[in-house]
Every structure is written in C-alpha cells, then in structure tokens.
C-alpha positions, -999 to 999 in steps of 0.1 A, spaced: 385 55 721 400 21 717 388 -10 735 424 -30 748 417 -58 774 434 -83 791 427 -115 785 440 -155 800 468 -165 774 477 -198 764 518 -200 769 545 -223 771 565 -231 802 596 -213 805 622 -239 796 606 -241 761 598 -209 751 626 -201 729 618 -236 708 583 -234 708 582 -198 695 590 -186 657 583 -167 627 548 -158 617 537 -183 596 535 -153 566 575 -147 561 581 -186 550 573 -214 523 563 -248 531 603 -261 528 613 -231 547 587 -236 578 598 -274 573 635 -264 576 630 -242 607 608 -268 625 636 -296 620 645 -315 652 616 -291 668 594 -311 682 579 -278 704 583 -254 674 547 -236 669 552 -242 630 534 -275 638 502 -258 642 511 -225 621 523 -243 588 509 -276 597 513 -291 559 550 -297 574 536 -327 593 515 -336 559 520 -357 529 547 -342 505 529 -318 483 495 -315 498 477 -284 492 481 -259 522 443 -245 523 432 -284 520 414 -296 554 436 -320 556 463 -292 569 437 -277 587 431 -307 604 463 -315 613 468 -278 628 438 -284 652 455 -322 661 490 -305 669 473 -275 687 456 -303 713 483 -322 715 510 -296 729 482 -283 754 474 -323 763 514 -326 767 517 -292 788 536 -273 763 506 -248 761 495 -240 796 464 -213 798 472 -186 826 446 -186 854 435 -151 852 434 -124 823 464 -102 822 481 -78 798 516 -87 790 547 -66 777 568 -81 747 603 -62 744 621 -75 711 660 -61 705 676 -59 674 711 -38 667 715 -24 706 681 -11 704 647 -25 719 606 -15 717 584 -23 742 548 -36 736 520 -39 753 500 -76 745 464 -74 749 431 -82 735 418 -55 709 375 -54 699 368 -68 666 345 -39 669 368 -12 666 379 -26 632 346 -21 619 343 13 637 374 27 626 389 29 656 414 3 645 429 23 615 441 6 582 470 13 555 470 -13 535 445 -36 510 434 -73 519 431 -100 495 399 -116 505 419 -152 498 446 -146 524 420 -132 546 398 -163 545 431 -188 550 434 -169 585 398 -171 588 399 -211 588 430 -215 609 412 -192 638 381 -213 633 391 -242 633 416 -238 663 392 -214 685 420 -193 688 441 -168 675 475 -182 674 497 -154 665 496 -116 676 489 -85 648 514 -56 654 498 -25 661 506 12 672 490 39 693 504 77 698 521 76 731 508 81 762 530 89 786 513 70 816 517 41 799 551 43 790 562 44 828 538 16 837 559 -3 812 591 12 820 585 6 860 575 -32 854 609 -38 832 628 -21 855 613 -42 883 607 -71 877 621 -104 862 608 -114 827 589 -148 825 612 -155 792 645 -141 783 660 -157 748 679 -148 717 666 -165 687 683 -182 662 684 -147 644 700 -134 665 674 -105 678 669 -110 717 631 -113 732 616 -109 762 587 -110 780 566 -104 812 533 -110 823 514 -86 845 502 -104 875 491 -68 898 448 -64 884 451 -29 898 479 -21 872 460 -47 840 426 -23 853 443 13 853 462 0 813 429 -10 800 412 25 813 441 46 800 438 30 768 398 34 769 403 74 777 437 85 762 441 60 729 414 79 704 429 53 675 454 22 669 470 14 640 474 -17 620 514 -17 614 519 -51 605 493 -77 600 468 -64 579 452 -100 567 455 -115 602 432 -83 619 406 -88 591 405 -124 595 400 -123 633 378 -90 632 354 -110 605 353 -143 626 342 -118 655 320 -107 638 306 -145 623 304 -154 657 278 -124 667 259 -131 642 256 -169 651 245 -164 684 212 -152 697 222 -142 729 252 -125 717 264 -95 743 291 -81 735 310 -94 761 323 -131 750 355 -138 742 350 -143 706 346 -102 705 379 -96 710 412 -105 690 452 -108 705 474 -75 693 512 -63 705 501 -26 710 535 -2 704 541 31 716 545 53 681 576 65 696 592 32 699 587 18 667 609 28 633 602 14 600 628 1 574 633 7 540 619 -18 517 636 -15 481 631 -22 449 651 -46 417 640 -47 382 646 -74 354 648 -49 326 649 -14 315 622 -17 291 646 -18 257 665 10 269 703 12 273 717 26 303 726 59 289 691 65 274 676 51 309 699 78 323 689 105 303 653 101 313 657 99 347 675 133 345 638 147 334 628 141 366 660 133 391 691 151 396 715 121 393 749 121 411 772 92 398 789 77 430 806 48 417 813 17 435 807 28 469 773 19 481 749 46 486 723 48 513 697 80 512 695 98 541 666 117 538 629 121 520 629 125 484 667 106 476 669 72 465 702 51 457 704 34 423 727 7 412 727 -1 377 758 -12 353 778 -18 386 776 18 398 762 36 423 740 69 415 716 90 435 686 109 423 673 136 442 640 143 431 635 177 417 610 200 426 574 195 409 579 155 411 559 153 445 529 172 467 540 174 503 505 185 510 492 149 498 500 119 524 502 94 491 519 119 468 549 133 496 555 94 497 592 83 477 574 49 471 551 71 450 578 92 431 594 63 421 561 47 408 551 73 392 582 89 376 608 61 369 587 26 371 556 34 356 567 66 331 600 50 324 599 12 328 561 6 321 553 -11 351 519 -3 356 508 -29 387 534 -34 413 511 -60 426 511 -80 393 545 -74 376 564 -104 370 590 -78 362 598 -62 397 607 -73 433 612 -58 467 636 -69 491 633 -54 527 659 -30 545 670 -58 566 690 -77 542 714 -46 532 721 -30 501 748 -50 490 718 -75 484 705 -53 458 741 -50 439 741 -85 445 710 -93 422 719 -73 401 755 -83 396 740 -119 392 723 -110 359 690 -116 373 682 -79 378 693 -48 357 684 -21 381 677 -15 417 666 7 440 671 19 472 647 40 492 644 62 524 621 43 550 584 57 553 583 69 588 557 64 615 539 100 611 538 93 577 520 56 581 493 73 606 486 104 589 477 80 559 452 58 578 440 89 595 427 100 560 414 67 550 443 64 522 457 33 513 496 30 510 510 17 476 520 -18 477 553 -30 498 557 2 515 567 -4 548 589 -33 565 594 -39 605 620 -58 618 622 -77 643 590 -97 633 567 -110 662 577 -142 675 548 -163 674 539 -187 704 548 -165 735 514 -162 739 480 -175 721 442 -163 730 416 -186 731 381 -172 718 367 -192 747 
C-alpha cells in the first residue's frame, strides 16, 4: 500500500503567491525562464532556472548556477517570502482550465515505494536529466517543485476533499498569467491529515507517476543517497520521503500530443497516400480541421487538406497495452514503415506539439514550409496509462500531455 504523509511546507505569504509561483522549470529555455521572471523579483524561476541571475551564456549544470540557486533559495526564506508552516499538514491543489477543475491532494510520498513498486512508472529516464534534479535537491535540501501523480479513487477521500473545498476559504486564490485559475488550501484539523494518511496506507494499493518522471527518480535516488550515508538511518527522517500532488484517476484527463514531419521520405503526396491506404482507410475532408473522436482515428493535414485514417483491422492488438496504443499504430505503420523514422527519440526529422496549442498549430507548421505532414491523435486515456505501468511496460516516447502544468512554489518540502 502506498506511504503518503504530511509533511511542514515551505510557502509564500498570501499576497505573493501568484508572483512567486510558475512553470516547472522543465517546460522553458533559459531566455524563456528569463522572460517570465522579468520585473519578478519573487518569481521561483530565481531558484528553479537560476542561470537567469547568471553571466550571459553560462552553462546551466555549471555550479556556478547551482550556487546561485542555493543563494536565491536563502535569500527569499531570510526576506520572508518562504515561510515554513509550523506543523506537517497535507494540502489540496485545485487547478481550472476551460470551466473544468481537478482536485489534488499534496503530500509527501516514500522514496521507498519507488523502489518497491509501489510508485508505478510509464516512462524512461535519462540518467543526465535525472542527475541535474539530483544536484538542484542536494544542494538546496529540498525539493522545490511537486511530481504529479495519480491513485484509483477512493471514495473517502474524495469527500474529505470535497467537504474541505466546500467549507472552507483557500489560503491562495489566483489566475495566472495563462490564464488557468489555482487554488489552494492547507489542512490545519491532524484528525483529518491522520484519517488521509491511513486511507491512503489501506485503500491506495499503487500511485502512478503521470507527470514528472525525472523529478521522482531524482528525489527517490537522493532518498536513497541519504540512507546509505547515514549509520543511524531509520526510516523515519525526512530525507525518506519526497513532495507529490496525488490526483484522483477520475479527475484527471490527458491531452492529445501530435505529431509534424519535415518530409515524406522522397515520396509525393499521392504515392504517400497510396501507402497509407495499405494500412488506413483515408477520408479526404478538405479544409476543415479534423479532430478524432475516438481510439484508432487520427487527423492528417498534408498539401493543405484535411484527411482521416481509420485504422483498419489487423494494424493493432487490443489485447496488448503498447500495441492497442494509436501512438503505436502510427509508429509502426506510417512513421517507421512509411517515413523511415526509426527513433522518435533521436529523429531530427519529427516533432510533437501538445493538444494544448490546437490543431490549427499543426496546419500552421505545415503551411509555413517547415513541415510537410502532421498528425493529429486521439488522447491516451488514464486506464490506458495505468494498465501500462501495471504491467511494467514502458510507453513510446511523447505519449501523454497534461495541462494545466503544476505551478511551482505554492509549496516546497524541506528534507530536514
């Protein structure tokens, strides 16, 4: 069963917590995290992307930016922009985007559970970006931004949530500057943070990475460093445990992530057409954009059309989790067969842009001239996600997307 624990968070004061909070420090460049920090002086990107307050150019993994991210990290506690809470508590996160909002619960997961299994994966690590993390938690003592996990619900626990929202004021309220509105309550009653921990501890059997991959190896793996250093090591100290927003399955929904390719391989459009019909039946549309709407469609724009391809019987196993999966069939039978691209992680020859920025995106790059061909895909759904980590699969690369992102900076856990 999974260990989930309160814990005392580091957070700002309530009149700077929409300045002070931001993107994770993963879905920006240097200029970009430079850009968004501009006139800032609370933004969290001090500390996250800390070369922003560095020489122009500097190397991010130099310890010069590590440095700097541990000097910025004292100073906003020494200035009383980070204030640690007395006591531990669990906190709910609720994020809206488009009318709708999830609810999440923030708490301290056990570095142990990752190694156990309890904590279930999806996705590979690079062992580069995994020992970047590693660094910034070391050298800070903390870990400054949450992982995004998910549990299967639990019906208890969705009316602790829903009777705390319903009751009670949030400590911070805020739309950010992309528009998605956040909010956020601490948990102050140690009956309620006790009976959340135990339900978790005897109705949770697994969590799920969602979102976050390298950041839960990183902290996991410092966990873990730290055990090993010390000889008195119990179990118990702070180090053991790392900070997660835990979901409810049934709030979450994942968006599509798509794909755009440069070139067609030294096809032309009708031959690239007549070899997708091996495998696709394929609709011509026209200048409408088309969205699927269910498993096994995709929407292609190519030569300023529309088409969709309905995958024909025989292209996919809906008894395998990877092989059901429309990131696969499109691998398999159009990218790989077709347009020989053989390693989506190396290919200098594809992209993917998530859900979030629309279609008309895709027609857009491929209008430009930068792209010849993109594709649209129906989003993997939650069951899907879980019943791959439940069998220890790995999804293909750029499978899933979430949106809103976690606002970094509501709430930080020191490994004190």
């Amino acid at each position: 069963m999974a260990i989930v624990k309160p814990f005392k968070g580091i957070r700002p004061p309530k009149d700077i917590a929409r300045d002070l909070s931001c993107l994770p420090y993963d879905v920006m460049n240097a200029e970009e995290a430079a850009q968004m920090a501009a006139g800032k002086a609370y933004s969290l990107l001090h500390i996250t992307r800390s070369e922003i307050d560095c020489r122009h150019g500097v190397d991010v993994h130099s310890e010069e930016v590590y440095q700097k991210s541990v000097e910025n990290f004292k100073r906003f506690q020494q200035n009383g922009w980070l204030i640690k809470d007395e006591q531990p508590h669990f906190y709910i996160y609720a994020q809206t985007m488009n009318g709708r909002t999830q609810y999440g619960i923030v708490g301290c997961a056990a570095c142990s559970d990752y190694f156990d299994g309890v904590i279930r994966k999806h996705e590979l690590t690079r062992p580069d970006k995994e020992e970047d993390r590693m660094i910034h938690i070391r050298v800070n003592n903390a870990n400054l931004e949450p992982v995004f996990f998910s549990y299967k619900p639990v019906p208890e626990i969705d009316d602790i949530v829903a009777g705390i929202v319903g009751n009670q004021a949030p400590e911070y309220d805020f739309v950010s500057e992309d528009g998605f509105g956040h909010k956020f309550w601490v948990i102050w009653e140690s009956d309620i943070n006790l009976r959340i921990e135990s339900l978790f501890a005897t109705k949770v059997p697994h969590t799920y990475v969602a979102d976050g991959h390298h950041r839960t190896a990183a902290a996991a793996r410092v966990g873990q460093e730290r055990a090993h250093a010390n000889s008195s090591h119990s179990g118990q100290e702070e180090y053991n445990f790392f900070m997660a927003v835990h979901f409810s399955e049934n709030q979450l929904a994942i968006i599509d992530y798509n794909r755009v390719v440069k070139d067609l391989h030294g096809l032309s459009e009708s031959d690239f057409l007549i070899a997708l019909g091996r495998s696709f039946e394929v609709t011509l549309i026209g200048s409408h954009v088309f969205k699927p709407s269910t498993l096994h469609e995709f929407g292609m724009y190519l030569g300023g059309k529309w088409y969709k391809l309905e995958a024909r019987k025989g292209t996919y196993n809906d008894a395998d989790p990877i092989g059901v999966l429309d990131v696969t069939i499109l691998s398999k039978h159009v990218l790989d067969k077709i347009l020989g691209i053989t390693d989506l992680r190396t290919s200098k020859r594809i992209d993917f842009v998530g859900g979030i920025r629309g279609l008309e995106e895709l027609q857009k790059r491929v209008d430009s001239g930068e792209m010849s061909v993109a594709f649209a895909l129906y989003p993997v759904s939650m069951k899907q996600l879980t019943d791959i980590a439940d069998t220890g699969n790995i999804m293909p690369p750029k499978t899933t997307w979430f949106e809103p992102k976690l606002r970094s900076g509501l709430v930080i856990h020191d490994l004190e």
